[in-house]
Structure formats: C-alpha cells, structure tokens
N, C-alpha and C positions, 0 to 999 in steps of 0.2 A: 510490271508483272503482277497477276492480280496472286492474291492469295488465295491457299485451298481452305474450304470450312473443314476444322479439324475430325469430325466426324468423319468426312469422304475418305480419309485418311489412316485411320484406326483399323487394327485387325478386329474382327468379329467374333467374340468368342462367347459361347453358351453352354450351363451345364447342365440345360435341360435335356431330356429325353425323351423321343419320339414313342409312339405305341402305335402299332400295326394288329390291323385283323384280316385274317387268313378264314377266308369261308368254303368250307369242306363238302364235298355229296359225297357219301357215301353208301354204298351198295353192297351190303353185306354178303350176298350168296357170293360174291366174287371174290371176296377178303381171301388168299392163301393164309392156312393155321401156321403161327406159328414162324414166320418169315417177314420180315420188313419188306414190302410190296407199295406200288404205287397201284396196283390193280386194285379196283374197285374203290378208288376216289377217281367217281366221275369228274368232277371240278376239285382244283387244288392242289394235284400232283407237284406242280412246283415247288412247294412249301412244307410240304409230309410228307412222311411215309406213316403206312399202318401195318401193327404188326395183330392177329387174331389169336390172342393167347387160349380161346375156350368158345364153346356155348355165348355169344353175344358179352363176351368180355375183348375188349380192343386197346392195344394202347398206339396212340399216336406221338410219332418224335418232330420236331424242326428241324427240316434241314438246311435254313440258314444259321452260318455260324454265329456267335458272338450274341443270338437274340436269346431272351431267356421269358419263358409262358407266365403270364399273369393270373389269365384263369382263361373259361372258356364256359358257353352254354349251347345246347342243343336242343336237336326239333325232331321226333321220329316221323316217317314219313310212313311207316307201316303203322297199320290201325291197330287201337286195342294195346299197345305199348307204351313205356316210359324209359327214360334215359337217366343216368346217376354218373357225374363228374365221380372218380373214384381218387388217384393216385396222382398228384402233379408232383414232377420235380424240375428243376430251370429247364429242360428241354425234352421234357416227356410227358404226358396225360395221358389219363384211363379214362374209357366209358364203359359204364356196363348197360346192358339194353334189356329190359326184363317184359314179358308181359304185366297184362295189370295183376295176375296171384302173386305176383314176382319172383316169376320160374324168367330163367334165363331165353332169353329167346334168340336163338342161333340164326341169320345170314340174314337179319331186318335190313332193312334202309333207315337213315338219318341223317339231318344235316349238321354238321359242327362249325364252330365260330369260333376261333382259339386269339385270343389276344396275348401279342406278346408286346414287351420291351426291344427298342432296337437297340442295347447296348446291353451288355451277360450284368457289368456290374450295379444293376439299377436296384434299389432297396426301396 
C-alpha cells in the first residue's frame, strides 16, 4: 500500500479574503427619485440597486449579502461633468455628479466601479 503525501491529505484552510469589482452604467434620466431601482443601471443590475436621493445626488447599495464596499471610482460619460465619491458605508456609496461650476447636474450618465470585500468582516 503506497502511502499518501501528507499534503493531499490536509484540509485547506485560508484567512485571506477575496475582492470583487462590480462595474455599473449608469443612465441617469432613467434613475426613479428616491426608490431603490435597478432601472437605469444599463449593466450591473445583479449587484446594485440605485436609489436618486436629489439633483445628481445617488447612492448605490450591494445586494449581495455578507460583502462590505471598499471604495469605488467613476467616469461621467456626459460632457462638461465630474463625479465625487460622497458617503460610503459597508454596504452603501454616494456619488454626486456636478457640472464643472459644480451645480448639481440631474439625469447625467456615468460609469461606476465599486470594489467590495467578499466577506462583511474584513478590516
């Protein structure tokens, strides 16, 4: 009987943690105010919802469980505009979308890239 190399053998165990990025289109004129909506995330719906608190104020939640946001950056796809990471908390971001006087600019397009943690209690 041959013997097993005691590695093949061993459980596998690691306390590393995975990171995952979730990349968003968004479509502002579409966004419902005020209502957590998958409308108007062209791509990403599986992974967020967005709620349109104002004027080019947004905040996006996770809706897988147990992951918690690391951070996130974005790209306006409307000209003449800039975007400002506002509010994170483990399962929620703000963006605010302003022209360049930085007035708020209501139903822009953007795209978001939100990186999260695959595990709530990662530090």
């Amino acid at each position: 009987m041959a013997s097993q190399h005691p590695m093949l053998t061993r459980e596998i165990r690691s306390t590393e943690r995975g990171v995952r990025t979730y990349f968003l289109d968004v479509d502002g004129s579409v966004v419902a105010g005020g209502t957590a909506t998958t409308n108007g995330l062209t791509n990403g719906s599986l992974h967020a919802t967005v709620t349109e608190n104002g004027a080019g104020d947004y905040t996006f939640t996770i809706n897988t469980p147990g992951q918690r946001i690391l951070g996130a950056s974005g790209l306006p796809k409307t000209a003449d505009s800039a975007l400002t990471i506002g509010t994170v908390t483990a399962t929620t971001i703000q963006v605010l979308q302003t022209d360049l006087a930085a007035a708020a600019q209501a139903d822009a397009d953007f795209y978001l890239q939100i990186h999260v943690s695959t595990a709530g209690d990662q530090t």
